[in-house]
TORKOL-4160 file (C-alpha; in steps of 0.2 Angstrom, whole numbers, padded with zeros to 4 digits, m for minus):
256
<pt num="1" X="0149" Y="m0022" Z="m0017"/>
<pt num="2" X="0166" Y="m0020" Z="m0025"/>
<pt num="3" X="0157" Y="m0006" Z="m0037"/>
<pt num="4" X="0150" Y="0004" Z="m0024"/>
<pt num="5" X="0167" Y="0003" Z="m0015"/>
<pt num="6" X="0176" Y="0011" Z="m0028"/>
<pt num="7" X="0164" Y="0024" Z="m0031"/>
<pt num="8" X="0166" Y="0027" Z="m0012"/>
<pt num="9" X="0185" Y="0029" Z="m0014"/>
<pt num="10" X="0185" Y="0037" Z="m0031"/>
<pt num="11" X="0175" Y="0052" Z="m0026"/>
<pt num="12" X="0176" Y="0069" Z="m0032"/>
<pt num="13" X="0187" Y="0082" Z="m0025"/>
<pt num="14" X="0173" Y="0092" Z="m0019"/>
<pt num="15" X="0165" Y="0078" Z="m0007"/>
<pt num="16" X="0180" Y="0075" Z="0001"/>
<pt num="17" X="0176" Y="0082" Z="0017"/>
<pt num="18" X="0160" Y="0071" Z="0018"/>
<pt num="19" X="0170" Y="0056" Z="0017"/>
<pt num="20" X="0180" Y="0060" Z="0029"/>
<pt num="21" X="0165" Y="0064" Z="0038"/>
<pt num="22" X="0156" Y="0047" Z="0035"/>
<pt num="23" X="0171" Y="0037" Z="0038"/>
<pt num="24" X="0175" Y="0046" Z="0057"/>
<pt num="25" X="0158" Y="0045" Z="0061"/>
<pt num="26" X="0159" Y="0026" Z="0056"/>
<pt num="27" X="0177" Y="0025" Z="0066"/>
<pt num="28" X="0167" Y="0033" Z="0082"/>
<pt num="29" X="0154" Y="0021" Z="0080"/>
<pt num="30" X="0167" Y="0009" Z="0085"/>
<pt num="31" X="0172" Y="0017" Z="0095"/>
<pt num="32" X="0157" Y="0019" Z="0104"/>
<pt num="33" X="0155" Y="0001" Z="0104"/>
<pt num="34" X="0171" Y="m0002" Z="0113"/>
<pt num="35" X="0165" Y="0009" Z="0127"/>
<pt num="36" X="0149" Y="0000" Z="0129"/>
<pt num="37" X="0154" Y="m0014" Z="0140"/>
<pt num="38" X="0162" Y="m0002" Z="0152"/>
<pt num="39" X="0148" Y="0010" Z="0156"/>
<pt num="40" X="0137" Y="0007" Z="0170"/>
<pt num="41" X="0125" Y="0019" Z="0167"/>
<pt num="42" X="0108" Y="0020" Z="0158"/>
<pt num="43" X="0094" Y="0032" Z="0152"/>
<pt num="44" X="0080" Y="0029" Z="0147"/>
<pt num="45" X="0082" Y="0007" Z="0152"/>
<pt num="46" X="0096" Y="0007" Z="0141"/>
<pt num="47" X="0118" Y="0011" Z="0142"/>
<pt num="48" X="0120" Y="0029" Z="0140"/>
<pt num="49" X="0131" Y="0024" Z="0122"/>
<pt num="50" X="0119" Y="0016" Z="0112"/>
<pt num="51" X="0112" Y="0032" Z="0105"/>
<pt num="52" X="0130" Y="0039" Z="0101"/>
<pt num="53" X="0131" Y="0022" Z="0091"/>
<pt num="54" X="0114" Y="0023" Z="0082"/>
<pt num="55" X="0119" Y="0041" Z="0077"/>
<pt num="56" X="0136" Y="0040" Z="0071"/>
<pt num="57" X="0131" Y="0026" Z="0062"/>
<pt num="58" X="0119" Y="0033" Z="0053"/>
<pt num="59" X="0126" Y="0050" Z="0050"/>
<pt num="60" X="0141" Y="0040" Z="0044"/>
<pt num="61" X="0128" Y="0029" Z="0030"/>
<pt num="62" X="0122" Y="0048" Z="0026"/>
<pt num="63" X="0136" Y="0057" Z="0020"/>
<pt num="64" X="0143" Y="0041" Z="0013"/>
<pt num="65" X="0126" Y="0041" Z="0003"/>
<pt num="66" X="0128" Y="0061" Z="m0004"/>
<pt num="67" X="0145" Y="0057" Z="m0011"/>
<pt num="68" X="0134" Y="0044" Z="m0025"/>
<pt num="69" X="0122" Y="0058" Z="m0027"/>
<pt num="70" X="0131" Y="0073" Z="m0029"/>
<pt num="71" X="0144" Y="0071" Z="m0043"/>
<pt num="72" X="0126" Y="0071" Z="m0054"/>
<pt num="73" X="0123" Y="0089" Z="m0048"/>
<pt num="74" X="0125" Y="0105" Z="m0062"/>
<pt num="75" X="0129" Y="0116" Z="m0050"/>
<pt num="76" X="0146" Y="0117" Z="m0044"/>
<pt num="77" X="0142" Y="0130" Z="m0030"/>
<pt num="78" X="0127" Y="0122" Z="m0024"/>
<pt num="79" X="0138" Y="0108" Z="m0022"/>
<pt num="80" X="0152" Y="0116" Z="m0011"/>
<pt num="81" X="0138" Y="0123" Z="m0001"/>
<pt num="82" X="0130" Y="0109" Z="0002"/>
<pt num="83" X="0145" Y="0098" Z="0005"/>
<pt num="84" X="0152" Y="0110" Z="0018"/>
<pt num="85" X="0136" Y="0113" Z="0028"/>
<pt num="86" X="0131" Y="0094" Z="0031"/>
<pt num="87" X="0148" Y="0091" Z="0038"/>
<pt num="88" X="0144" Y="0108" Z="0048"/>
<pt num="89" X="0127" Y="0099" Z="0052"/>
<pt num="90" X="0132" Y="0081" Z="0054"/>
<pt num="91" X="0147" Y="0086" Z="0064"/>
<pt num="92" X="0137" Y="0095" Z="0078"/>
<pt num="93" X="0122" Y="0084" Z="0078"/>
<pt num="94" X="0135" Y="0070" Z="0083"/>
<pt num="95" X="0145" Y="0083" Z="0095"/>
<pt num="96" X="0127" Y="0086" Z="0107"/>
<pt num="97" X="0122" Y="0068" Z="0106"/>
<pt num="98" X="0140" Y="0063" Z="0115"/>
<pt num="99" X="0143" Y="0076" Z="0124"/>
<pt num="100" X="0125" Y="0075" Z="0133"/>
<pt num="101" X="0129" Y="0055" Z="0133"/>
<pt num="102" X="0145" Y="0057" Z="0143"/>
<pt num="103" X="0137" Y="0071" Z="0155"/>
<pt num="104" X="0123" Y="0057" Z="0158"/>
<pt num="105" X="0109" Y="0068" Z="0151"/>
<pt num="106" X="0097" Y="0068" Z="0137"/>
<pt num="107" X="0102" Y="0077" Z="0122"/>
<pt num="108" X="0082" Y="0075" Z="0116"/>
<pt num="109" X="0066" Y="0083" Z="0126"/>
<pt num="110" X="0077" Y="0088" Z="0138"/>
<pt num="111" X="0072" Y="0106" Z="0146"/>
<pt num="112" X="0080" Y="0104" Z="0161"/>
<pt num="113" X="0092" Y="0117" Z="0164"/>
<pt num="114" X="0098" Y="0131" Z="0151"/>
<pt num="115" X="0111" Y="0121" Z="0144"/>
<pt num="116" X="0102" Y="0108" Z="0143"/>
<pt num="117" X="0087" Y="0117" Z="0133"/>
<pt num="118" X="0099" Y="0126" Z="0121"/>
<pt num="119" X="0109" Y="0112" Z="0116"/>
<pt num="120" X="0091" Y="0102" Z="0112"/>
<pt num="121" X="0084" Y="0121" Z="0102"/>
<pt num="122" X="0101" Y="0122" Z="0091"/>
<pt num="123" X="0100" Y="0102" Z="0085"/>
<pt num="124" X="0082" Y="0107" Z="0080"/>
<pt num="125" X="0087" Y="0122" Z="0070"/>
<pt num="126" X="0102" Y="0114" Z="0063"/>
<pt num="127" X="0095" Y="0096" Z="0059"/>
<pt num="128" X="0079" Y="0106" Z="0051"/>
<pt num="129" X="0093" Y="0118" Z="0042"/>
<pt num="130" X="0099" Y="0104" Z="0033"/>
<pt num="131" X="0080" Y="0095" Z="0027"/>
<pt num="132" X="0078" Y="0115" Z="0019"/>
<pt num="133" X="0095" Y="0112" Z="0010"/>
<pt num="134" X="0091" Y="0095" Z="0005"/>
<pt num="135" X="0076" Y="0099" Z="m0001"/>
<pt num="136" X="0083" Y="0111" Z="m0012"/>
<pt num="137" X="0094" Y="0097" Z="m0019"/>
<pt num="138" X="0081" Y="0087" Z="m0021"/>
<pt num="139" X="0073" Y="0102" Z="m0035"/>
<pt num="140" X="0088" Y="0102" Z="m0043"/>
<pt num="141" X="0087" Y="0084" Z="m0047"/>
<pt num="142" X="0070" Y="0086" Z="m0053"/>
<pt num="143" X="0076" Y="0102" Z="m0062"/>
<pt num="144" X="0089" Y="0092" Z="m0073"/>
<pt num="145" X="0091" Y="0074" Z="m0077"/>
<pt num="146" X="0108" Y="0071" Z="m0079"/>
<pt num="147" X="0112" Y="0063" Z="m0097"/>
<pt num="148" X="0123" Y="0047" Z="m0090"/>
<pt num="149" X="0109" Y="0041" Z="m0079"/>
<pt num="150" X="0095" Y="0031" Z="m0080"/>
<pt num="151" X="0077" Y="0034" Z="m0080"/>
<pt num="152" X="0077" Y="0022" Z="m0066"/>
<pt num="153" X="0090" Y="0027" Z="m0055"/>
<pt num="154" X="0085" Y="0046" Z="m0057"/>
<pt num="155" X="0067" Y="0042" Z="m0050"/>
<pt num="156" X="0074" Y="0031" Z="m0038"/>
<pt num="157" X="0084" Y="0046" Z="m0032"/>
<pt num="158" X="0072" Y="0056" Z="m0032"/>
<pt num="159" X="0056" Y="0049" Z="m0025"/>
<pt num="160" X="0069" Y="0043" Z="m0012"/>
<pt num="161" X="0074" Y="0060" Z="m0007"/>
<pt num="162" X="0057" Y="0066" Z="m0008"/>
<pt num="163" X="0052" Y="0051" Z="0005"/>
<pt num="164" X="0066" Y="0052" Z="0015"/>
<pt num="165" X="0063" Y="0070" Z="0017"/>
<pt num="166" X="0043" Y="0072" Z="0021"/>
<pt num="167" X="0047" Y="0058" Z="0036"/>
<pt num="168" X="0065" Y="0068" Z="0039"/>
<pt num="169" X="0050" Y="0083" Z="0045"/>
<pt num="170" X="0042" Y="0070" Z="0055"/>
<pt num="171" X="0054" Y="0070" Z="0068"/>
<pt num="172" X="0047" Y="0088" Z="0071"/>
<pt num="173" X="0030" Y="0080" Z="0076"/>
<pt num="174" X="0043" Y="0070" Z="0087"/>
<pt num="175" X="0050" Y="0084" Z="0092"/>
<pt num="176" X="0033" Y="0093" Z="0095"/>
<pt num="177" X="0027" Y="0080" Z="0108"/>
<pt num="178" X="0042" Y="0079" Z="0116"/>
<pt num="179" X="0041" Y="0058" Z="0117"/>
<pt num="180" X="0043" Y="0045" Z="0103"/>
<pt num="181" X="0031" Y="0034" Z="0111"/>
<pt num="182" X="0013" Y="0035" Z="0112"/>
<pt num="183" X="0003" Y="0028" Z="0122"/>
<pt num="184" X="0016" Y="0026" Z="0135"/>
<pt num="185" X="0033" Y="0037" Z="0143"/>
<pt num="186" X="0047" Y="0034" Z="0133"/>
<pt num="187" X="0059" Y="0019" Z="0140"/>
<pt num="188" X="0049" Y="0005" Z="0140"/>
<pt num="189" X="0052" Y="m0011" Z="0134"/>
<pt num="190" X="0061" Y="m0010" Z="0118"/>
<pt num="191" X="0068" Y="m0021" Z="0103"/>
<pt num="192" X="0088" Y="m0025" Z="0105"/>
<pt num="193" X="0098" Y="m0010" Z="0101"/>
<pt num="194" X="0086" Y="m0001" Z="0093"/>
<pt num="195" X="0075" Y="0002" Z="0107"/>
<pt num="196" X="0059" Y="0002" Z="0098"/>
<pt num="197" X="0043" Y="0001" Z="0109"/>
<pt num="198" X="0035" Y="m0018" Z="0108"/>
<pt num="199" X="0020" Y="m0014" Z="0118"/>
<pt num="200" X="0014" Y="0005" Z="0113"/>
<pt num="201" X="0017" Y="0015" Z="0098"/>
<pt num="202" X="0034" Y="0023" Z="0093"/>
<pt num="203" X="0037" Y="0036" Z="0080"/>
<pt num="204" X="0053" Y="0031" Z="0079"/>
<pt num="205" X="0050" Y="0015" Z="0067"/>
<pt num="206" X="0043" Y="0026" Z="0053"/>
<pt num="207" X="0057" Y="0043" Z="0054"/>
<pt num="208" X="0070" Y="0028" Z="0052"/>
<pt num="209" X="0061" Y="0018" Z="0040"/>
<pt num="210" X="0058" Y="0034" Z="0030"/>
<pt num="211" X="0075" Y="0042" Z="0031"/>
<pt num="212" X="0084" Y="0030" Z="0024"/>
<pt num="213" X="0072" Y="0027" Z="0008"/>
<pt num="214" X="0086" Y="0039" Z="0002"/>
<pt num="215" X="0098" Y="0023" Z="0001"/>
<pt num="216" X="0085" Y="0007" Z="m0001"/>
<pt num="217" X="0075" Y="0016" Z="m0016"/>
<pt num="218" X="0093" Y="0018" Z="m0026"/>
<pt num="219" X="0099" Y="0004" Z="m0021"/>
<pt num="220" X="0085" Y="m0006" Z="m0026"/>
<pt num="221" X="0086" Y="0000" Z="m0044"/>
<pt num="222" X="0105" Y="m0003" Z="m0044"/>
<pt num="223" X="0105" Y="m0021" Z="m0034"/>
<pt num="224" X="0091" Y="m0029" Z="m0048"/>
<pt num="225" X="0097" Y="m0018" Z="m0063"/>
<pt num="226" X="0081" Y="m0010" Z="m0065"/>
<pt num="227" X="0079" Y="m0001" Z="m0084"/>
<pt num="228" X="0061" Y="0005" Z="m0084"/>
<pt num="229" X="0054" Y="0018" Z="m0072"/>
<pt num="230" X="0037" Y="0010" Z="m0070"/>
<pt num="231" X="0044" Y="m0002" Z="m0057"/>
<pt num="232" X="0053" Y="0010" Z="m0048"/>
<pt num="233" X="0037" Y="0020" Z="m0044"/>
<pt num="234" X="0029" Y="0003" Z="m0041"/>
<pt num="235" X="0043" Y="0002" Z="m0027"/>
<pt num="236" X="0042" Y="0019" Z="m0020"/>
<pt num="237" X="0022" Y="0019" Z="m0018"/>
<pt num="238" X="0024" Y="0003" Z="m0008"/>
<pt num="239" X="0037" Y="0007" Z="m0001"/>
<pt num="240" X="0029" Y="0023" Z="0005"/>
<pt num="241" X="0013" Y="0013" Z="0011"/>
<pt num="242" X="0024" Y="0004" Z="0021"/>
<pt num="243" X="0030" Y="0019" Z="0028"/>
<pt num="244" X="0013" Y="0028" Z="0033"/>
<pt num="245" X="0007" Y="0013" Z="0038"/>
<pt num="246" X="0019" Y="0010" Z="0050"/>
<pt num="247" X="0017" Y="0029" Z="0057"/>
<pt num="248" X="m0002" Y="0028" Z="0058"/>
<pt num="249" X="0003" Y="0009" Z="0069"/>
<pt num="250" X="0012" Y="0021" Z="0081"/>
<pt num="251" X="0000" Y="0037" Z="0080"/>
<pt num="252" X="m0014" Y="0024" Z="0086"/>
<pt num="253" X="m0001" Y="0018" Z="0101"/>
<pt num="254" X="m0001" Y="m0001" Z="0096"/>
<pt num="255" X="0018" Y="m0009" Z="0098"/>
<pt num="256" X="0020" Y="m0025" Z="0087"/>
């Protein structure tokens, strides 16, 4: 933990905007939390500031993540790009989701109203916006392999982003539908915090599950000193079943 904290706070110049950004979206999270016991209001079966939460603490784990990732990229320009476009992104995903949350609305599937329709269409475009552009950092990984870095960590980061990236595009099947549950309306019974449907399928479990290979499939490699690729791709193809396995659970509209 102490290694990972001084890579956090010894970070190049260049990423300093998106540790800034993960740390205020980690500080709004609190934030958030604070708020919680003071709200009244619900959507959905649940207070109105538990999405803000889930969001801001993810988005803060996600920039955090990039600024491991991103000192090994050849491409200075790429970088700067990149860096300035997910605080861009991150930044406004986070902006809709509380702004709809304190005007009491849904910031996703909700086409009631102009506003409300726009402010859902520009999160798609920006959120899908930044799954191109990571993408594209994801061929530049496969592109070159940096000298100081493992075979293991290189394909843990990179079947990682590759994972995290196919079930990133899921949340436009999500999106699609216009409902994360299937089987059922959305707000049933759910899991603490998370909300996750316990009696019908939700696509939910699998788009978190698989966003954040980008973190477990590194961290994996780092946490047990992996030194051989082999059981990194061991890993990631479970780790992928596990995945699928838990979107095909939700496609048949089964809860657990």
């Amino acid at each position: 933990m102490k290694a990972l904290f001084h890579l956090l706070k010894n970070h190049e110049e260049d990423t300093r905007p998106l540790f800034y950004c993960g740390i205020v979206h980690l500080l709004l999270a609190l934030l958030f939390l604070a708020i919680l016991p003071f709200e009244q209001r619900v959507l959905l079966g649940i207070n109105l500031w538990i999405k803000p939460i889930k969001f801001a603490l993810s988005i803060g784990i996600y920039s955090l993540t990039w600024i491991l990732l991103l000192p090994y990229l050849q491409s200075e320009k790429i970088k700067k790009n990149f860096v300035r476009f997910t605080v861009f992104a991150m930044g406004f995903e986070m902006l809709c989701v509380t702004t709809q949350a304190a005007r009491g609305e849904l910031s996703h599937f909700n086409h009631s109203g102009i506003y409300n329709a726009t402010i859902y269409s520009l999160m798609g475009i920006v959120i899908t916006a930044q799954t191109i552009f990571s993408f594209f950092i994801a061929i530049q990984f496969f592109k070159h392999t940096p000298p100081q870095m493992s075979k293991s960590m290189i394909w843990a980061i990179r079947l990682g982003m590759l994972i995290s990236i196919f079930f990133a595009l899921q949340g436009g099947l999500i999106g699609q539908r216009m409902a994360h549950t299937v089987g059922a309306a959305d707000g049933g019974p759910g899991i603490l915090f998370f909300n996750w449907s316990t009696k019908h399928g939700d696509l939910r479990i699998a788009h978190f599950f698989g966003l954040h290979a980008l973190q477990i499939l590194p961290a994996f490699a780092w946490i047990f000193k992996i030194k051989s690729k082999v059981p990194v791709f061991i890993f990631g193809l479970l780790y992928l079943s596990f995945v699928s396995i838990l979107f095909y659970h939700a496609l048949l509209g089964k809860g657990f």
